[in-house]
C-alpha positions in Angstrom: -27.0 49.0 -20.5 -23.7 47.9 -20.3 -21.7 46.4 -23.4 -20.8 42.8 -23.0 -16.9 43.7 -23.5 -17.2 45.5 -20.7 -18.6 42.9 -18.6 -16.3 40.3 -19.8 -13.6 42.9 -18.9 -14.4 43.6 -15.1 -15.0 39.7 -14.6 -11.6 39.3 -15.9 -10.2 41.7 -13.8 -12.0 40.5 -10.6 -11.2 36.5 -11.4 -8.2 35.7 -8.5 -5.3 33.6 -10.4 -2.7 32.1 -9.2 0.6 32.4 -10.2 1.8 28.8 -10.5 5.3 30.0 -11.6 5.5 30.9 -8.1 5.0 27.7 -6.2 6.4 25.0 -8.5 10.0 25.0 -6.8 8.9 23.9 -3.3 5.8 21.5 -4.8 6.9 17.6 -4.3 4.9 16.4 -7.5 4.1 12.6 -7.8 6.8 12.5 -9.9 9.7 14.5 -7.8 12.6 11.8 -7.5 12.5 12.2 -3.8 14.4 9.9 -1.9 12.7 10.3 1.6 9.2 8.3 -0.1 12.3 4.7 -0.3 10.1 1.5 0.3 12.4 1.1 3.7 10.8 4.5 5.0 7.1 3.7 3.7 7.3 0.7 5.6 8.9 2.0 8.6 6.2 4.8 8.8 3.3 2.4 8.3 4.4 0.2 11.2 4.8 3.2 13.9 1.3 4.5 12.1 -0.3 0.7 12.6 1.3 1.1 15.9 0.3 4.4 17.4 -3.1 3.1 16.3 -3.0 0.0 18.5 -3.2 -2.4 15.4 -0.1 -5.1 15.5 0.8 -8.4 14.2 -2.8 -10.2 15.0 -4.5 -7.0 12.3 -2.0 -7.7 9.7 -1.8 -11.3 10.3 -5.9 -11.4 10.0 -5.4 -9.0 7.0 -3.4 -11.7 5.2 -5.3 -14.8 6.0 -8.7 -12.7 4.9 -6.5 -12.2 1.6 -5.9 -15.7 1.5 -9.3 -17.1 2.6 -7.3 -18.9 5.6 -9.1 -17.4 8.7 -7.8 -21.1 10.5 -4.2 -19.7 10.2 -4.0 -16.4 11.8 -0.9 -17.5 14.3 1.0 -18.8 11.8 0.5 -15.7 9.7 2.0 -13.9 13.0 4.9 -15.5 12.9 5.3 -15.4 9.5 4.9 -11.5 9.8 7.1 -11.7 12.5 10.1 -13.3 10.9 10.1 -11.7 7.1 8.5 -8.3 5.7 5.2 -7.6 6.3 5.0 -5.4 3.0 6.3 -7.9 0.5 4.4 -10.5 2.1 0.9 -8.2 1.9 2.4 -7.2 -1.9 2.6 -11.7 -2.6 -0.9 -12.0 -0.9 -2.4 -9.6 -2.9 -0.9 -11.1 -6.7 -2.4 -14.4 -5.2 -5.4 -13.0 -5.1 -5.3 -12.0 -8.4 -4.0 -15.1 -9.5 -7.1 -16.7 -8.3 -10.0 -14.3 -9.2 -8.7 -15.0 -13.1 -8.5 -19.0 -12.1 -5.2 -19.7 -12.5 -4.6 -21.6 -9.0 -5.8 -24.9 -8.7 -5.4 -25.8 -4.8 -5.7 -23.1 -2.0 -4.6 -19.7 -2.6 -2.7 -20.1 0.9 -0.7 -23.1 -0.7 0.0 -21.0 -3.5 1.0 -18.5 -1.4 3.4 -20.1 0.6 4.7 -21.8 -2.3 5.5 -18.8 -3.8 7.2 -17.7 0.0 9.5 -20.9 -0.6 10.9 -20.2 -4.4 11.6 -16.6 -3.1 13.5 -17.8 -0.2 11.5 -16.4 2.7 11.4 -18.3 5.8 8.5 -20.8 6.2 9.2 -23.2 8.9 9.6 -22.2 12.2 9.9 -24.6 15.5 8.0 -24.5 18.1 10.0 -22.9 21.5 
């Protein structure tokens, strides 16, 4: 019968390791400073992704009224999409949201939310043409 040494020994032998030592320069980590992941290029890539995939203004305008429990509003949403950043808009949407699951917002959470568009500047009104 064979010694356990021995058998610990050959399974050491036989275990494949890797030698990380050998792959950390090329690895991107999560927290590589790499300036190709900017918020312009995220965006940028998410639009021709939404795009290839035949989704447009009407998904992410649906997206943000279902975020806002305002399903009445969708073409306003579109132009709203249309005129300002679909990203910082999703980002506001979303913090309404949370705003309103912990009960802080007294009226509609689209109120709140467009509200919130007109203290940050963004463009709200639009004319009809």
């Amino acid at each position: 019968m064979a010694k356990i040494s021995e058998i610990l020994k050959e399974m050491k032998s036989d275990s494949n390791t890797v030698n990380s030592n050998k792959y950390i320069a090329n690895s991107n980590t999560v927290d590589s400073n790499n300036t190709d992941n900017s918020k312009a290029d995220f965006e940028q890539k998410l639009n021709d992704l939404l795009k290839e995939y035949g989704f447009d203004s009407r998904f992410k305008a649906t997206l943000l009224a279902e975020l806002l429990n305002d399903k009445d509003s969708i073409k306003y949403y579109e132009i709203l999409i249309r005129e300002n950043s679909f990203q910082e808009l999703i980002e506001l949407a979303r913090y309404v949201k949370e705003m309103d699951g912990e009960g802080k917002i007294r009226t509609s959470r689209a109120i709140y939310f467009i509200g919130i568009l007109r203290k940050k500047g963004f463009k709200t009104k639009f004319k009809k043409g």
